[in-house]
matplotlib code that plots the C-alpha trace (Angstrom):
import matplotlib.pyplot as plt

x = [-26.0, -28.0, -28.9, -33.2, -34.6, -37.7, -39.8, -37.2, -34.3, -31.9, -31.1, -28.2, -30.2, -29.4, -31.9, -30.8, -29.7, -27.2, -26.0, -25.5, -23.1, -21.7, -20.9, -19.4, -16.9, -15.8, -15.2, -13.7, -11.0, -10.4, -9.4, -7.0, -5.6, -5.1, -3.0, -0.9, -0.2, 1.1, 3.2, 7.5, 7.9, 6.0, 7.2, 7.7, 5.1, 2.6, -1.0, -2.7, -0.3, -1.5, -4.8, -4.4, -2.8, -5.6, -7.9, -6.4, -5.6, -7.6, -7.0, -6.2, -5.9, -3.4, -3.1, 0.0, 1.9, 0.2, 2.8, 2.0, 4.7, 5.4, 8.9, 9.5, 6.3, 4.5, 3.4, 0.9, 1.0, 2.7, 1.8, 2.1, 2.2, 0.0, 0.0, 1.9, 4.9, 6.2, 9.6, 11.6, 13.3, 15.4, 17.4, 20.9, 22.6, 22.9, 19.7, 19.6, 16.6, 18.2, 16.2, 16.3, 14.4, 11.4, 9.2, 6.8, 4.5, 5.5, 7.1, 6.2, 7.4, 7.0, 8.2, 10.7, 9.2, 8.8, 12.3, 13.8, 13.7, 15.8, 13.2, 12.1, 13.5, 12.1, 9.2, 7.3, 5.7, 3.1, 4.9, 1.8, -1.7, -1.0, -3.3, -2.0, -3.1, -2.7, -1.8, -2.2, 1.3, -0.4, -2.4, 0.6, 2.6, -0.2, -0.2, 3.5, 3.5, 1.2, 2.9, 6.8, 7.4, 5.5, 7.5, 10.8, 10.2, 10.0, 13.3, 14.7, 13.6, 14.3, 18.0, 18.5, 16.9, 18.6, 22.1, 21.2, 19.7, 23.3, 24.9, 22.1, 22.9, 26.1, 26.9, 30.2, 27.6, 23.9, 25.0, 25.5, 22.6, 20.3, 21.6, 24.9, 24.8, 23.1, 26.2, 28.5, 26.5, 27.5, 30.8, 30.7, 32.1, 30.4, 31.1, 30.2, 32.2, 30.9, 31.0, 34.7, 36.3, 39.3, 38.3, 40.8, 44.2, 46.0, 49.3, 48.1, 47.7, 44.2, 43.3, 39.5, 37.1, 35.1, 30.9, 29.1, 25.7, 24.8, 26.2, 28.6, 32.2, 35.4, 38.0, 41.2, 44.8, 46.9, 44.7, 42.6, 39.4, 38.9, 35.5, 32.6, 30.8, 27.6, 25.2, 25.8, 29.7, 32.5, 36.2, 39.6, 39.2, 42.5, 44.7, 43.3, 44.3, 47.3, 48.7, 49.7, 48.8, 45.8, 46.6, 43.8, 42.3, 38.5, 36.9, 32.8, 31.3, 28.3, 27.7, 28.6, 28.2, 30.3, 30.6, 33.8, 34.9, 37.9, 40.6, 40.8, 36.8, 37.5, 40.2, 37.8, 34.6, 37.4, 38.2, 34.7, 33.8, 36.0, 33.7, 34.0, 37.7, 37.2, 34.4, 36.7, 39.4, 37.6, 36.0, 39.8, 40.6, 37.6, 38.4, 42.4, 41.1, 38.7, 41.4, 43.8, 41.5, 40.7, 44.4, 44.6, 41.0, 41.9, 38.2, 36.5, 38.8, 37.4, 33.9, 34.0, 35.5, 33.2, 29.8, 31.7, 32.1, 28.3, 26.5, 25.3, 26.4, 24.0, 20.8, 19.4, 18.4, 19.7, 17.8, 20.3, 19.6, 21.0, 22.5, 22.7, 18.6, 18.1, 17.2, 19.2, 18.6, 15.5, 14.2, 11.1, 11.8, 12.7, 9.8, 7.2, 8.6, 8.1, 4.6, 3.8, 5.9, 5.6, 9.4, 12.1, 13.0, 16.5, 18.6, 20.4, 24.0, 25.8, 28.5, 28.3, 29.4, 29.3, 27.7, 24.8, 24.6, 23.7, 21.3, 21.7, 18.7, 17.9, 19.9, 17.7, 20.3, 19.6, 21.8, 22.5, 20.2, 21.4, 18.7, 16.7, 19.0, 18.7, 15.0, 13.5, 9.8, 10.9, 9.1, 10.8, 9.8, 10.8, 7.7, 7.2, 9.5, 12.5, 11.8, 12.7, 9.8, 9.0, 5.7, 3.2, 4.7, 7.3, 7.4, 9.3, 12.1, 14.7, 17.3, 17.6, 18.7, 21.9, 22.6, 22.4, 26.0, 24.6, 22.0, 19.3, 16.7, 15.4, 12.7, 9.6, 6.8, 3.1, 0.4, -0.8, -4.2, -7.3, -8.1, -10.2, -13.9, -13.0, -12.5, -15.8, -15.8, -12.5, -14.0, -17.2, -14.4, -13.0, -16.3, -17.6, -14.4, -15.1, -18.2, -17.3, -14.2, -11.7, -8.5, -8.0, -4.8, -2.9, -2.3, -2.7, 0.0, 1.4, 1.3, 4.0, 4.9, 7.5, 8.4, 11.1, 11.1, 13.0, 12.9, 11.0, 10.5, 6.9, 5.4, 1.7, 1.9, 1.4, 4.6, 7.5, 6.7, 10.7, 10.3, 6.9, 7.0, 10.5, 9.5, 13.0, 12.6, 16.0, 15.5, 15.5, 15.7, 18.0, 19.7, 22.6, 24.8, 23.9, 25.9, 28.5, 29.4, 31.9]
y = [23.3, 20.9, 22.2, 23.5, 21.0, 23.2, 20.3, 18.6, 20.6, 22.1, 25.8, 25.2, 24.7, 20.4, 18.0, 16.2, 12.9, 15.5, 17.1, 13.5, 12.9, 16.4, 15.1, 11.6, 13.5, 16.1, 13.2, 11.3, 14.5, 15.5, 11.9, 11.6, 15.3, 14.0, 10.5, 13.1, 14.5, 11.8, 10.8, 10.8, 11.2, 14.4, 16.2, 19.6, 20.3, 22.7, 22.0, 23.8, 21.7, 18.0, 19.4, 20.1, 16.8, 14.9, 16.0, 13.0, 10.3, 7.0, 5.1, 1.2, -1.9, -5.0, -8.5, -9.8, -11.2, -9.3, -7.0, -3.6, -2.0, -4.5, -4.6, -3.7, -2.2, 1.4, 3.0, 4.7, 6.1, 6.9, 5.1, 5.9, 3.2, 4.3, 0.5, -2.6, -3.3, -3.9, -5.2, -2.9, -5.0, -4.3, -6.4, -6.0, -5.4, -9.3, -9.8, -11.1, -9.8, -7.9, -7.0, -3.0, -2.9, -2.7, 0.0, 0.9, 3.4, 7.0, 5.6, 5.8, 3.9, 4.5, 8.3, 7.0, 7.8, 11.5, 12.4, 9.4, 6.6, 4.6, 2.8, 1.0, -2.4, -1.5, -3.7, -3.5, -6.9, -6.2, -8.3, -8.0, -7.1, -2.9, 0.1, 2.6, 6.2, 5.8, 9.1, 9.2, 10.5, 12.1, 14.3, 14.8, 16.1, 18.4, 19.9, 20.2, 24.0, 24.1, 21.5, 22.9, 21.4, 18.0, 17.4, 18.7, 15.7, 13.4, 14.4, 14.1, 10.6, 9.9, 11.0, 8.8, 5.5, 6.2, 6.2, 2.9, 1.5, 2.1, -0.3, -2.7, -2.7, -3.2, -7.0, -6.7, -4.9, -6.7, -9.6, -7.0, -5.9, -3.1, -1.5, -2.2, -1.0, 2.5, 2.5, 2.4, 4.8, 7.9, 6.9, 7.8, 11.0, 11.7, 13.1, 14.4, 14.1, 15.7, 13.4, 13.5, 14.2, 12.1, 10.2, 7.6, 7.8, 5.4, 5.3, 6.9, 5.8, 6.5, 5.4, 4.6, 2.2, 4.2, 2.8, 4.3, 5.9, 6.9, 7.4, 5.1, 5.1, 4.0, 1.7, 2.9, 1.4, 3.4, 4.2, 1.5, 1.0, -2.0, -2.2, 0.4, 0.4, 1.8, 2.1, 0.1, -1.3, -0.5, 0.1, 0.8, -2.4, -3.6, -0.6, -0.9, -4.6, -4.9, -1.3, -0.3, 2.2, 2.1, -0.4, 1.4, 4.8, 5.5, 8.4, 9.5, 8.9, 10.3, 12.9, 10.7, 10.6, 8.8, 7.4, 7.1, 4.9, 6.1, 3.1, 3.0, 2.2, -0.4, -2.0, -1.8, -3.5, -5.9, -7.0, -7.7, -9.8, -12.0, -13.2, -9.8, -10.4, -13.1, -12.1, -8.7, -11.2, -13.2, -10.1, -9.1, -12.2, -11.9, -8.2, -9.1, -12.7, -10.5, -7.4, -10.4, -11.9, -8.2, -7.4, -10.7, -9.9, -7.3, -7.1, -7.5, -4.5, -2.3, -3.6, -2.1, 1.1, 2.1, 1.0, 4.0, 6.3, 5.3, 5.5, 1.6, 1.0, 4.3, 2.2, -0.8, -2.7, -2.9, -4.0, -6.6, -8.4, -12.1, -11.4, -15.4, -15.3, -11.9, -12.5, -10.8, -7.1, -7.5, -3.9, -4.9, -3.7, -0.3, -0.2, -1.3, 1.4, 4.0, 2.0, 3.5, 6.3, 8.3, 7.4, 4.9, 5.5, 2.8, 1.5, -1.5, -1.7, -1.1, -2.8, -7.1, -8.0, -12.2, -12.6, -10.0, -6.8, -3.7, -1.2, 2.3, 3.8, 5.6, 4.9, 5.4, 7.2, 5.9, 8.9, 12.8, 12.1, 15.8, 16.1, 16.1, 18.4, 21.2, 21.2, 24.3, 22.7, 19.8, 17.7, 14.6, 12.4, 8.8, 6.2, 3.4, 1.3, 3.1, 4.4, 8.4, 9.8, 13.0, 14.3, 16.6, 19.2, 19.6, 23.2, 21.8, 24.2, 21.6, 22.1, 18.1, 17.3, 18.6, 17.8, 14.2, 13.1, 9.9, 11.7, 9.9, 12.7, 14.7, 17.3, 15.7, 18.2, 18.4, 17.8, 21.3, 21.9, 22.3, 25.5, 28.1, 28.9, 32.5, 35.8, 36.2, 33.6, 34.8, 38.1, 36.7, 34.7, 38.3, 39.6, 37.1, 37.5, 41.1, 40.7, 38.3, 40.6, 38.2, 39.3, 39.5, 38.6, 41.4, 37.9, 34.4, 31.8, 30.4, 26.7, 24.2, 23.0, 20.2, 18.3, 16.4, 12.4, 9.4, 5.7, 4.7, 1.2, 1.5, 3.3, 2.5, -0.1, -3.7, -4.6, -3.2, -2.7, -3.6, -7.1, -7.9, -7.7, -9.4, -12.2, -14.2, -13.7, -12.1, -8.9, -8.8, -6.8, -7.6, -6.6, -4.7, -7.1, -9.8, -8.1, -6.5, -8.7, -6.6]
z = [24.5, 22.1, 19.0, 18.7, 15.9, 14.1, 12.1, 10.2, 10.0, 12.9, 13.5, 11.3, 8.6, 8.1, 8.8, 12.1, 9.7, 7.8, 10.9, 12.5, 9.8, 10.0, 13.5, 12.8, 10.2, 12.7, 15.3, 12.6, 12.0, 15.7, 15.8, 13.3, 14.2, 17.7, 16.1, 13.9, 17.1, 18.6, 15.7, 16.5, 12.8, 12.3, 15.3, 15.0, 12.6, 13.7, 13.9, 10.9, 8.6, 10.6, 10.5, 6.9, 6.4, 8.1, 5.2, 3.0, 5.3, 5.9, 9.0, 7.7, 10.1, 8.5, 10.2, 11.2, 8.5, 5.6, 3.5, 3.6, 1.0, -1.6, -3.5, -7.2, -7.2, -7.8, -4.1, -4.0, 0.0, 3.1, 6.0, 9.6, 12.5, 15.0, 16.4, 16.6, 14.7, 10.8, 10.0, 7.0, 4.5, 1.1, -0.9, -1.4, -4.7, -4.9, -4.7, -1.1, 1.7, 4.9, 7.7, 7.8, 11.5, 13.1, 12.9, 16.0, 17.1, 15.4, 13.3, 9.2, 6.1, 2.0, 2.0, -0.5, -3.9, -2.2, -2.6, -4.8, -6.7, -4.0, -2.4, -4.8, -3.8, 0.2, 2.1, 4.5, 6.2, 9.7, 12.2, 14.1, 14.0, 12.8, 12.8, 10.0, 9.0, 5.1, 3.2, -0.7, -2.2, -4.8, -2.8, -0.5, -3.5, -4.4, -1.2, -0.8, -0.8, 2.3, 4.2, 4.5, 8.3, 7.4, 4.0, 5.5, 8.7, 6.2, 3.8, 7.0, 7.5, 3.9, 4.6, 7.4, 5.6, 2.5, 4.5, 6.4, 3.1, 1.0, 4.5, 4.0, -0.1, 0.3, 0.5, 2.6, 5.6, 4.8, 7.4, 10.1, 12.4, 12.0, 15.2, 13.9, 10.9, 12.7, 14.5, 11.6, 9.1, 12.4, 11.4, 7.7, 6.1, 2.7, -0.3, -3.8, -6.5, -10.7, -13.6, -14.7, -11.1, -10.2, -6.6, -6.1, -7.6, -8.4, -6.2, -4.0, 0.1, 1.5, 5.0, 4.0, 2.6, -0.2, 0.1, -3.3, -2.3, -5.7, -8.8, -11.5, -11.5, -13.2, -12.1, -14.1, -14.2, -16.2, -19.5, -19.4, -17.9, -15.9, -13.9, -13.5, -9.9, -9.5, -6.1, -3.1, -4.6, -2.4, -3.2, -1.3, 0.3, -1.0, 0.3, 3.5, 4.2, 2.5, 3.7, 0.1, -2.0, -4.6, -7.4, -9.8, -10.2, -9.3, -11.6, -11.5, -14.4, -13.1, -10.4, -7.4, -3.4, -1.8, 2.2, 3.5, 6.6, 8.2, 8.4, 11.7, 12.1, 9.7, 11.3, 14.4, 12.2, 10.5, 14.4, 15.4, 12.8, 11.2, 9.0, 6.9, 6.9, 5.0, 2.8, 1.7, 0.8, -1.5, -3.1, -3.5, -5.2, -7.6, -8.8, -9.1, -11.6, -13.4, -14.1, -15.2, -17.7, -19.0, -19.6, -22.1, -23.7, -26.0, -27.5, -23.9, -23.3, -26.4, -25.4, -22.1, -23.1, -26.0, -23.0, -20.6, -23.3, -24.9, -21.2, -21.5, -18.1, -17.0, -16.5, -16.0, -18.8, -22.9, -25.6, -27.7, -30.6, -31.4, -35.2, -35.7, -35.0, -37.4, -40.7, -42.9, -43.4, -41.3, -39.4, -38.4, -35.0, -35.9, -38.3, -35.3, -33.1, -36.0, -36.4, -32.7, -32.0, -35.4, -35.7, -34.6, -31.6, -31.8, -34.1, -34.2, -35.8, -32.2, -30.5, -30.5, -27.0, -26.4, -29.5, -28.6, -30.6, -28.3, -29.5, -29.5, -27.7, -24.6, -21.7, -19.1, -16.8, -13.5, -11.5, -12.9, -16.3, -18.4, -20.7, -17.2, -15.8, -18.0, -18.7, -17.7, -17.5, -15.0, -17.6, -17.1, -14.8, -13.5, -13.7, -10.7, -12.9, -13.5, -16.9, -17.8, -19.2, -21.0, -19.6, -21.2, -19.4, -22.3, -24.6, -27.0, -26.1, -27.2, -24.7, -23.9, -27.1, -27.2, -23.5, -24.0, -24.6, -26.3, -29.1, -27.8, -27.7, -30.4, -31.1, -32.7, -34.6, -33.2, -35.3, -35.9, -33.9, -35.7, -37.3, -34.9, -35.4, -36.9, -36.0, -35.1, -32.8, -31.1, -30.8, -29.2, -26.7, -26.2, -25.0, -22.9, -21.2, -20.8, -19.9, -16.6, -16.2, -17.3, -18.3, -21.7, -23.1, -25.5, -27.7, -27.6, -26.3, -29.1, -29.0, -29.0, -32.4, -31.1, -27.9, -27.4, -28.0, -26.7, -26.4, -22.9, -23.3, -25.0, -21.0, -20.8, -23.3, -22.5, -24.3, -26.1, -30.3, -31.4, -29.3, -29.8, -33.9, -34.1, -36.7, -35.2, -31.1, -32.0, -29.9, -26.0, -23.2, -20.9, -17.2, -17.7, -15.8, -18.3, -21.0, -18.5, -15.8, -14.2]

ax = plt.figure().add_subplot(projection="3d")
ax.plot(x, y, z, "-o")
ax.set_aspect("equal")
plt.show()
């Protein structure tokens, strides 16, 4: 039955241009309620949380050709195919593009940052004209709590990808196809290992090749330490095709997941695909040259074992300084970072590897970070790009800075908070409270007189202090693998 319009306003009360529009956003939210329904990806989830979820979405339309998810860069939403088709890709750990598959209707993409920071390499490209519902993760995260079905569909999803993604990381597998490599990942048994568990002996015969999911390990013959591997390396490769036991030891120097694919699957995958055969071999040939020149470079050797036991190898980058470039007894680095930060935040006189000196700062763990672990305020956080940061969110409690094996956190003091009005005024506070019916507090909440500190590479800064005030270009920062090409 229409609605009675008296003069200018309906029997609801809105003027007939208001309820118009009142109209158009209902239709608007039946519609995208009805595409959440129809979505493969959110099956399951019942319809107060998609109706709830269709409060933030936006439907988007991308032409064919145009990249939708974008790599090395901060996401900002989820986005669910609703039509036509967008190919997944993520680089490998060498740096190479592989095709992850083709996403169609039901389908979604850029749930990663959700759950983990292991999408950050992944992209999405419209391989033809595609209509999208857009969610904001922000407001996703927000609404977390009333969306349990909804976010526990897409952990699941995450799961899956981030299983094909370690096969598509791994260089030794990027060549095969997506189906293929969906095939294999059914086939792998993993497994999770703490910081300081023993994998792989050495001696030993295992019928498996080891794929790393996530975490940093050791490659150990006898006492000394002759490779780390970190996410997407494999190892047991050597055992497998040479039927003899383990020449080195494999130890977590992180907590650690591994994949392992049974021998016989291997043998199976080796059969298929001869060009792996050969690929395997020449990795083989590599790792035995490179533990050869280790065992005659006595200081390479020291090197590597003081970056395991000093966490270098944990993140990403290092910030090295060129002592030939440094004038002498120059700190003009430390003193910009003090300049900015209230204190210095490095220090240089570390380890000189290939003629660059290492600085001791934070390490920017990239798997099983303790000081992280053991805060009870969740207030670190990882940023679009990688960095640990300690968020506002921090008491000041102090229970990072011990947990950090590498002293790279300490407590900082506040400033102290400006003085109150009086006790008149608090008592004024007290009965306006009263007087609104408020609950008064017995006593105030004492405020935080410290939080914790650490380097993290100047965040929301345009550039880094210690690099930009280097009078001698002497300071850098660097990839990891620059300094350590294991």
């Amino acid at each position: 039955m229409a609605k009675r319009t008296t003069g200018n306003t309906t029997t609801s009360g809105r003027t007939p241009a208001a309820q118009a529009r009142a109209e158009r956003q209902h239709a608007r939210h039946q519609e995208r309620l009805a595409a959440f329904e129809r979505l493969d990806c959110l099956r399951g989830a019942p319809p107060g949380e998609l109706a709830h979820l269709s409060e933030f979405c936006t439907f988007r339309a991308f032409q064919a050709g145009v990249t939708v998810l974008g790599q090395q860069r901060h996401e900002r939403f989820i986005f669910l195919v609703l039509r036509g088709t967008l190919e997944l890709h993520l680089r490998d750990k060498d740096g190479c593009e592989v095709l992850m598959g083709v996403l169609t209707q039901g389908d979604c993409c850029g749930e990663g940052p959700l759950f983990g920071e292991f999408f950050r390499r992944m992209s999405a490209l419209a391989q033809s004209d595609c209509y999208l519902l857009q969610v904001p993760l922000d407001e996703l995260r927000q609404a977390q709590g009333a969306l349990p079905m909804v976010m526990s569909a897409l952990r699941l999803i995450y799961k899956r990808r981030m299983l094909e993604a370690t096969l598509a990381r791994v260089p030794l597998l990027s060549q095969l196809l997506p189906m293929e490599r969906l095939a294999l990942a059914g086939l792998l048994r993993p497994t999770n290992f703490a910081a300081g568990d023993l994998i792989m002996q050495e001696g030993s015969n295992t019928d498996a090749l080891y794929l790393i999911e996530q975490g940093h390990v050791a490659v150990e013959q006898g006492t000394l330490t002759v490779a780390t591997l970190g996410e997407g390396d494999f190892f047991g490769e050597i055992a497998l095709l040479t039927s003899q036991p383990h020449r080195a030891g494999v130890r977590a120097l992180t907590p650690t997941t591994v994949l392992a694919l049974p021998g016989a699957q291997f043998h199976q995958l080796i059969a298929s695909r001869p060009d792996l055969e050969a690929q395997l071999h020449t990795v083989i040939a590599q790792r035995m040259q490179a533990t050869a020149a280790l065992s005659s470079d006595t200081e390479r050797m020291h090197a590597i074992e003081w970056a395991v036991q000093r966490g270098v190898l944990r993140g990403a980058y290092l910030l090295v300084r060129n002592p030939q470039r440094c004038p002498p007894a120059c700190r003009q680095c430390e003193l910009a970072c003090a300049e900015r930060h209230g204190r210095s935040r490095l220090q240089l006189a570390g380890v000189v590897i290939n003629g660059l000196e290492v600085a001791e700062h934070c390490r920017q763990c990239s798997v099983g970070p303790e000081c992280a672990e053991v805060c009870p305020e969740d207030a670190f956080e990882r940023t679009e790009t990688g960095v640990l940061l300690i968020t506002n969110r921090c008491t000041g409690c102090g229970d990072c800075v011990p947990a950090c094996p590498y002293a790279a956190v300490e407590c900082v003091a506040l400033p102290k908070p400006p003085a109150a009005h009086g006790p008149l005024w608090h008592l004024l506070g007290l009965a306006i409270a009263k007087v609104r019916g408020q609950p008064i507090p017995l006593r105030e909440a004492p405020s935080p007189t410290q939080r914790a500190d650490k380097c993290d590479f100047c965040y929301g800064h345009d550039d880094l202090a210690c690099i930009a005030q280097c009078p001698a270009d002497a300071l850098r920062l660097v990839p990891v693998e620059e300094v350590f090409p294991l």
